[in-house]
C-alpha positions, 0 to 999 in steps of 0.5 A: 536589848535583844528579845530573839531567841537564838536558832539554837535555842528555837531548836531545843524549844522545838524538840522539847515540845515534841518529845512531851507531846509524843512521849509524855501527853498520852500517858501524863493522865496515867502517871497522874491517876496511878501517882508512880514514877515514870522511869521508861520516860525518864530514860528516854528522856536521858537519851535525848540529853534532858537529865541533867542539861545544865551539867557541864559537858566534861561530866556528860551534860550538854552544858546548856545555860540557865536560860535553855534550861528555862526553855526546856522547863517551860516545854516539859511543864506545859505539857504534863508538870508531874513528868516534867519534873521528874525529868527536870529534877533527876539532878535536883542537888546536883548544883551543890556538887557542881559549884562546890563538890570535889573532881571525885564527887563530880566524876562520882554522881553527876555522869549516873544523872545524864545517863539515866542511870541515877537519881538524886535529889536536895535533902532541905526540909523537915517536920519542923524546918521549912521556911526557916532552913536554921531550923534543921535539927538533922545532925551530922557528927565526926566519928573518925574518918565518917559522918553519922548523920540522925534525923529525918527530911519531909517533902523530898523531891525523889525521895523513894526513887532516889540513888543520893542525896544532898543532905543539908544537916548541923554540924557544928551546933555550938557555933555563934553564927546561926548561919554557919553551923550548917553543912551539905553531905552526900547520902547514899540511899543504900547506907545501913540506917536510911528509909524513905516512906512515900507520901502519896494523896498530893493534890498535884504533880502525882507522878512526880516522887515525894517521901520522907527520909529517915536517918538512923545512924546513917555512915558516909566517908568524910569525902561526901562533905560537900565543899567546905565544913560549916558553909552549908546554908551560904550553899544552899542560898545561892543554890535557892537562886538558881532553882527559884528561877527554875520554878518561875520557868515552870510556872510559866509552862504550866500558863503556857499549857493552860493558855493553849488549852483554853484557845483551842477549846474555847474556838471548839466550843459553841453555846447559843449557836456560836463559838464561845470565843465570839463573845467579849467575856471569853476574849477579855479572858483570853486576852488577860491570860496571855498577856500574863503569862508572855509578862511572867516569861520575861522576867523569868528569862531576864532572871535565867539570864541573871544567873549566866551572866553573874547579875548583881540582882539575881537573889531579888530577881529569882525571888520576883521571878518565882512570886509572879510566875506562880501567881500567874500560874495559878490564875491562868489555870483558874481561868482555864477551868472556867473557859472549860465550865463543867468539862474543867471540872474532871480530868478528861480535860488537861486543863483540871491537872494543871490546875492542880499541879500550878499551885505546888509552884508557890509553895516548893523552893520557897512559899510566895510569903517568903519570896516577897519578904526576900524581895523587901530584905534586898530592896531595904538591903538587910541581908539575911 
């Protein structure tokens, strides 16, 4: 097995960092504080080829793998998650349009993404419909040659921002399969009916965009059906692996970030006439942090790898991928805080932020309770 990444892929690491550290780091407390969108940089972002990098080149993407587009994930969100998001998820959908959408849907709404000219995000859950995605009461209905779509999303990544969407609703209610009365349409967020409310207050990831959306008698063209009518929840399974995999990658920046935090701080700080990286408690600490984060960026990259290469395990490994980064995420940014001591405790210190920001990462693409229930349904072999 080889371990070594390639120059190429040193490189992105290398440029991504220093694009966080310039452009993002000194404002991330900023966006964080004041929770809006930070458009110039997402712009800048475009420029450099970080919206929508894992497109293909022939839409304007640079075509990066799933494991480049780890690295970059990982660099973004070890710096600031809230922003890292927000440039990571201007395509968020997108790969719905991408393995299933039409030339027209792929030529309409993936090039916006990689200029910087758009936004888009993947319209999943509702009020009542997290976990469970059978649960979606969101309906589409054939009215002639247009979708009326009716009902509302909670929790939409760029919800307020967005310019489209990938809405996942029922179409097909009376069918006998629960699985196959579902499908993904394209919403315009400038369609008569539709809204979207902000959510603010969240504990983390600020700047990054969340609203609910509301669907009243929202009309598209029968051409944003997005692959085949009533296949929508085999869609979104396959695009769960490839973005569960995407939030081990963040959860890995995020330790990534704490670690570096942590070392640098505990060589700077000095109690009882020494640095405090001299006494064995805080090097245990250090030492654990570490060791756990380089473990939960090996099995990402293994489940990054997975996804390019058409792994026959790639739903248990994304699933495991994202359970243990997101733990690891969260434990390492507790130890960070305490490293800190009372320092941690307020945001003159990144440290509080991305204590914070780590723990959206168990939660979004699938609560860590899913995942490991997944991981068992694949190890008994019990399908869905």
């Amino acid at each position: 097995m080889d371990f070594k990444l390639t120059d190429e892929q040193r490189a992105i690491r290398d440029e991504v960092r220093r694009f966080a550290e310039n452009e993002i780091a000194p404002v991330a407390s900023e966006y964080d504080v004041e929770e809006k969108y930070p458009y110039d940089i997402v712009k800048k972002a475009a420029e450099m080829g970080l919206t929508g990098a894992h497109f293909p080149v022939e839409y304007g993407g640079v075509g990066y793998s799933s494991l480049e587009n780890a690295i970059v994930t990982e660099e973004l969100f070890a710096v600031d998650p809230g922003i890292g998001l927000c440039i990571t998820s201007a395509g968020f959908g997108a790969e719905a349009i991408i393995n299933f959408g039409t030339e027209e849907q792929k030529e309409r709404f993936l090039p916006p993404i990689v200029e910087g000219e758009s936004v888009m995000g993947a319209a999943i859950s509702e009020p009542q419909a997290g976990s469970d995605v059978t649960s979606v009461k969101t309906r589409a209905e054939k009215d002639g040659d247009e979708w009326v779509l009716n009902g509302n999303k909670m929790w939409i990544t760029n919800g307020s921002v967005g310019d489209y969407f990938v809405v996942m609703c029922e179409t097909d209610p009376d069918v006998d399969d629960r699985y196959s009365g579902f499908s993904q349409i394209i919403v315009e967020s400038d369609r008569d009916g539709f809204s979207a409310d902000k959510i603010t207050g969240k504990m983390g990831i600020r700047a990054s965009d969340t609203a609910e959306l509301i669907l009243d008698d929202v009309r598209v063209p029968e051409e944003n059906l997005v692959g085949t009518r009533g296949m929508g929840f085999l869609q979104l399974m396959q695009f769960f692996d490839e973005t569960r995999t995407a939030v081990a990658a963040q959860g890995v920046g995020i330790a990534k970030g704490a670690c570096e935090q942590a070392l640098e701080y505990a060589k700077e700080r000095e109690q009882f006439g020494r640095s405090i990286s001299d006494f064995q408690a805080i090097q245990h600490k250090l030492a654990e942090m570490h060791t756990a984060t380089e473990a939960a960026r090996q099995l990402t990259y293994k489940s990054a790898w997975s996804v390019d290469n058409d792994e026959g395990q790639l739903t248990a490994l994304a699933s495991m991928a994202k359970e243990f980064a997101s733990n690891v995420a969260t434990d390492v940014t507790d130890e960070a805080v305490q490293i800190h001591g009372g320092a941690g405790f307020v945001n003159d210190h990144d440290v509080e932020r991305l204590y914070r920001d780590a723990k959206i990462t168990q939660i979004y693409e699938g609560t860590t309770e899913i995942q490991k229930t997944i991981i068992a349904r694949e190890l008994l072999g019990k399908g869905f």
